[in-house]
C-alpha positions as CSV (number, residue, x, y, z in Angstrom):
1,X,-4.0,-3.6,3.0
2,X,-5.3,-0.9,0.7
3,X,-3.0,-0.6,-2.4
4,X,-2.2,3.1,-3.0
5,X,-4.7,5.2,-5.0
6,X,-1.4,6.4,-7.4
7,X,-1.5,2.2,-8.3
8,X,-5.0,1.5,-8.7
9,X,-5.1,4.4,-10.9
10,X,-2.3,3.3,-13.3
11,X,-2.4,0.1,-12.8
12,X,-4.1,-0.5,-16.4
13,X,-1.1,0.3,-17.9
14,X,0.5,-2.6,-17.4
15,X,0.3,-5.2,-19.9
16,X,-2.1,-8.0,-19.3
17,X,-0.2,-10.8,-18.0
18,X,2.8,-9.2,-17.3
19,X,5.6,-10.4,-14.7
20,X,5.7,-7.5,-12.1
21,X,8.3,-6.7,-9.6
22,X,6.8,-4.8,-6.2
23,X,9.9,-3.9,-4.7
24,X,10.2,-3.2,-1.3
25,X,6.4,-5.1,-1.3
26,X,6.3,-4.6,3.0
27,X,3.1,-6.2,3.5
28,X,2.2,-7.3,0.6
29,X,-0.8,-5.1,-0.8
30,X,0.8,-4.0,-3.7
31,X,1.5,-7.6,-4.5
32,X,-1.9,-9.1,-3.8
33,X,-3.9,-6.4,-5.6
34,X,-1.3,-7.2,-8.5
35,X,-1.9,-10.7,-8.3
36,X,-5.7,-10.3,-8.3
37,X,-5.5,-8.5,-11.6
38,X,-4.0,-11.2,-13.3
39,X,-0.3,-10.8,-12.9
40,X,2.8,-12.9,-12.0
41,X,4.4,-10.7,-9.4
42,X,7.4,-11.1,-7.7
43,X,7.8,-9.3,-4.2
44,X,11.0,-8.3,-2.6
45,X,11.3,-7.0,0.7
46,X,14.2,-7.4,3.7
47,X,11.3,-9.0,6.0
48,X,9.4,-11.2,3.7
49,X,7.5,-12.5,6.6
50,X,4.2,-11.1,5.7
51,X,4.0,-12.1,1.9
52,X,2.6,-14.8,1.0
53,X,3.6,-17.0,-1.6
54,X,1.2,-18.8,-4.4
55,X,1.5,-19.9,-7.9
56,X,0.9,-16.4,-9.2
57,X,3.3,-14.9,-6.2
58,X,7.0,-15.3,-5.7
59,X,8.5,-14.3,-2.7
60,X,12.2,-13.5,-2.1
61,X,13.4,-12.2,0.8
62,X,16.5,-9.5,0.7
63,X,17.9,-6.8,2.0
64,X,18.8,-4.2,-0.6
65,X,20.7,-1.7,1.6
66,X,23.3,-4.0,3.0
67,X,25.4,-4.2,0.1
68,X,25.0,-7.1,-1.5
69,X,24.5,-8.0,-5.0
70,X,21.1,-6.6,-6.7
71,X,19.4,-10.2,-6.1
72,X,17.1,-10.4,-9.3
73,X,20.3,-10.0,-11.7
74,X,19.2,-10.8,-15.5
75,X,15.7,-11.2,-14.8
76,X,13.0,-8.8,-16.2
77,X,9.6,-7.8,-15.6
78,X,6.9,-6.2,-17.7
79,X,6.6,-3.6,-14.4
80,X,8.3,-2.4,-11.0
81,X,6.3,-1.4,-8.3
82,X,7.6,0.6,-5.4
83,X,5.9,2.8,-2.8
84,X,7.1,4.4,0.1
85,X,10.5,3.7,-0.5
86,X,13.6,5.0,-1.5
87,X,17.5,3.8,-2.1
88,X,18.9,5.9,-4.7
89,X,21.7,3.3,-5.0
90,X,19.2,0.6,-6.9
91,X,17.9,2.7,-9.3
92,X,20.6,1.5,-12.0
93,X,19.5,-2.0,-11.5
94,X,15.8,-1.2,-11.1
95,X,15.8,0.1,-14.5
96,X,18.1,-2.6,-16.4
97,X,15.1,-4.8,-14.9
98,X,12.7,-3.3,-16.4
99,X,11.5,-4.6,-20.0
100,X,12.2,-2.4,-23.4
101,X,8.3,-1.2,-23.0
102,X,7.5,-1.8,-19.5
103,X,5.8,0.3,-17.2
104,X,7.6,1.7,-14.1
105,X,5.0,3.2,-11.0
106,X,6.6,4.7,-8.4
107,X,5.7,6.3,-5.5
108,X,7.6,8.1,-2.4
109,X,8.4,10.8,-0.4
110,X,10.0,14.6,-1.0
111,X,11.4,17.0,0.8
112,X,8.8,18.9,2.7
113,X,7.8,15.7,4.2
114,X,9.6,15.9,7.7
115,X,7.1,18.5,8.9
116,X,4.8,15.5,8.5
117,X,6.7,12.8,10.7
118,X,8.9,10.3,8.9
119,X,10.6,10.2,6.5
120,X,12.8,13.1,7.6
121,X,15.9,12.6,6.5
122,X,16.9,13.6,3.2
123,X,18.6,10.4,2.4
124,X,14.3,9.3,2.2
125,X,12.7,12.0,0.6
126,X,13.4,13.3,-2.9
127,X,14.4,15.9,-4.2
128,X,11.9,18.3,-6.5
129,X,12.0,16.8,-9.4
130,X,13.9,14.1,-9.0
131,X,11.9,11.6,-10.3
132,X,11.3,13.3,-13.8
133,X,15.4,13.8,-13.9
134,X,15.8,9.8,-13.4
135,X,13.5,9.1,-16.0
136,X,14.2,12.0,-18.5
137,X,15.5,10.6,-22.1
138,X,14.6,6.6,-21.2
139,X,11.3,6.6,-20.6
140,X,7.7,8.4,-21.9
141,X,5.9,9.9,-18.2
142,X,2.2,9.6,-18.5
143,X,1.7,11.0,-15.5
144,X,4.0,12.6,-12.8
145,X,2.9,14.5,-9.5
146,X,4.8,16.3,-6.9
147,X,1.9,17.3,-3.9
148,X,0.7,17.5,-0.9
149,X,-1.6,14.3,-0.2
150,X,-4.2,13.6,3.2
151,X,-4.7,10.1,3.1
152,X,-3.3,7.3,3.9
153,X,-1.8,10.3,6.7
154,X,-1.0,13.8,5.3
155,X,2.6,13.7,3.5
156,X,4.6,15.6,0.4
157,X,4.6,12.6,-2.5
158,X,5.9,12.4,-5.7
159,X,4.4,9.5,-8.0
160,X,5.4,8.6,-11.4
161,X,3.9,6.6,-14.0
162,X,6.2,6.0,-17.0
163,X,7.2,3.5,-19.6
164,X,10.6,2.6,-20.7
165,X,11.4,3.5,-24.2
């Protein structure tokens, strides 16, 4: 239940107070760490089972691969969360989600990765500099990284920290 280093470390960008999204939250350490730090956070995840829900978490349940409708339409957050996960399909509405201002941290696998273990298929990894070319002309990057990283397990990341413009 350790929230990634790449969150802890940006994490102080968001606003105080803001809503959050943690998309994709699996079990939920994203969202408590979140949570603890003052924020309304709203996790998403296809198995929800392991989140808990509180008065300063919201827990909703979907699967964003199947097809149907982006479930959060209209709604907006002050930041999106998302680690070790990737459907290039829902970055359109991730970003229409995302408050004029609001702070996007993302965090997932690149090619180079499947001499690793899992992810290994390039429909899960990015592409080398992928997340810079999403982002490029909507948003300011405070920090970007594209590396080689030992813990949790050794893998090829790339992690973003950006705000919408």
């Amino acid at each position: 239940m350790t929230p990634s280093s790449w969150i802890v470390a940006w994490a102080g960008l968001i606003s105080p107070g803001a809503t959050v999204l943690d998309l994709a939250a699996g079990s939920g350490r994203h969202t408590a760490y979140l949570a603890g730090r003052g924020h309304r956070v709203t996790a998403v995840d296809r198995d929800a089972s392991a989140l808990v829900p509180s008065d300063t978490v919201e827990v909703l349940a979907a699967d964003l691969e199947d097809g149907s409708p982006w479930p959060l339409d209209g709604r907006r957050f002050g930041a999106i969360v998302v680690t070790n996960y990737l459907h290039r399909p829902l970055f359109p509405s991730l970003f229409a989600a995302l408050q004029p201002g609001g702070i996007l941290l993302y965090e997932t696998f690149m090619e180079g990765n499947e001499r690793f273990g899992k992810p290994s298929r390039p429909d899960f990894l990015l592409k080398d500099g992928e997340l810079l070319d999403l982002v490029r002309d909507r948003f300011s990057v405070t920090a970007y990284e594209a590396r080689m990283i030992s813990q949790p397990k050794m893998a090829m990341v790339q992690r973003i920290a950006a705000r919408l413009l």
